[in-house]
N, C-alpha and C positions, 0 to 999 in steps of 0.2 A: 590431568587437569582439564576439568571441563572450556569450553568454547566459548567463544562470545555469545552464545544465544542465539535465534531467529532473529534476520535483519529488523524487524519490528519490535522487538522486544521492548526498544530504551521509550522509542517515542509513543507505544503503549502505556508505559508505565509513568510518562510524563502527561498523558492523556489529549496526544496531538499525535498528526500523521497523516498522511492518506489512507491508510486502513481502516486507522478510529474514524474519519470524516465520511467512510463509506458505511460503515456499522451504523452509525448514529443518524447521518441525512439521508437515507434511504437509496445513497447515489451508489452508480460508478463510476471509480477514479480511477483519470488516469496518468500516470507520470511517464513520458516518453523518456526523459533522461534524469535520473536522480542528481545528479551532477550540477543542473543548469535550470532543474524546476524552481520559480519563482512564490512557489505559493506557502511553499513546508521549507525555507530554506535549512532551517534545522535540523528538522527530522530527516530529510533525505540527506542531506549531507553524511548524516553519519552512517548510511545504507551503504554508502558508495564503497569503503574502505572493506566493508565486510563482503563484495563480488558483487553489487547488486547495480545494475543498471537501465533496468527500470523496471515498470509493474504495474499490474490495474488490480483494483480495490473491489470486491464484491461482496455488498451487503445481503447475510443470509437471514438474519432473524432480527428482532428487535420483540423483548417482552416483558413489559415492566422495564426495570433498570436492566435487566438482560442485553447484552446483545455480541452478535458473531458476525464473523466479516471470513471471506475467501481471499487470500491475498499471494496470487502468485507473480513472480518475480523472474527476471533472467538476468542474467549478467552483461548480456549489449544492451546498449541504447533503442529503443524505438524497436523493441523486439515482439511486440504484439500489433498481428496486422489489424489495420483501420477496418472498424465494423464489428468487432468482437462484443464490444459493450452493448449493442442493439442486439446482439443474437443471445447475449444474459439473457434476455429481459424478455425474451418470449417464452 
């Protein structure tokens, strides 16, 4: 029997998230604890269950309605050190 999916999957497909918000605003996001982030309470909520606790959102492309996003995750909290999201983006 297949798995639940990739933790993004549901709130991809509801067209919310921090990954779709990185795809689409040109940003990087980032959620220190899926648990207690205030912004996506939904989405991350249901990350949590599936090992995920936390994650930064990297938008790769946007072309036409096209667009792709980098969205790695770990299972602690607050597990990408501060500064990762400025060395994207050079």
């Amino acid at each position: 029997m297949p798995g639940p999916g990739p933790p993004t999957a549901r709130p991809q497909r509801l067209g919310q998230g921090p990954c779709r918000d990185a795809a689409r605003d040109h940003a990087v996001v980032r959620v220190d604890d899926v648990r207690t982030d205030p912004r996506r309470p939904d989405s991350c909520q249901e990350a949590a269950p599936l090992g995920v606790g936390s994650m930064l959102c990297f938008q790769l492309f946007v072309a036409g309605d096209r667009m792709g996003a980098l969205n790695p995750y770990a299972r602690e909290p607050s597990a990408s050190p501060r500064g990762q999201e400025a060395a994207s983006r050079g």
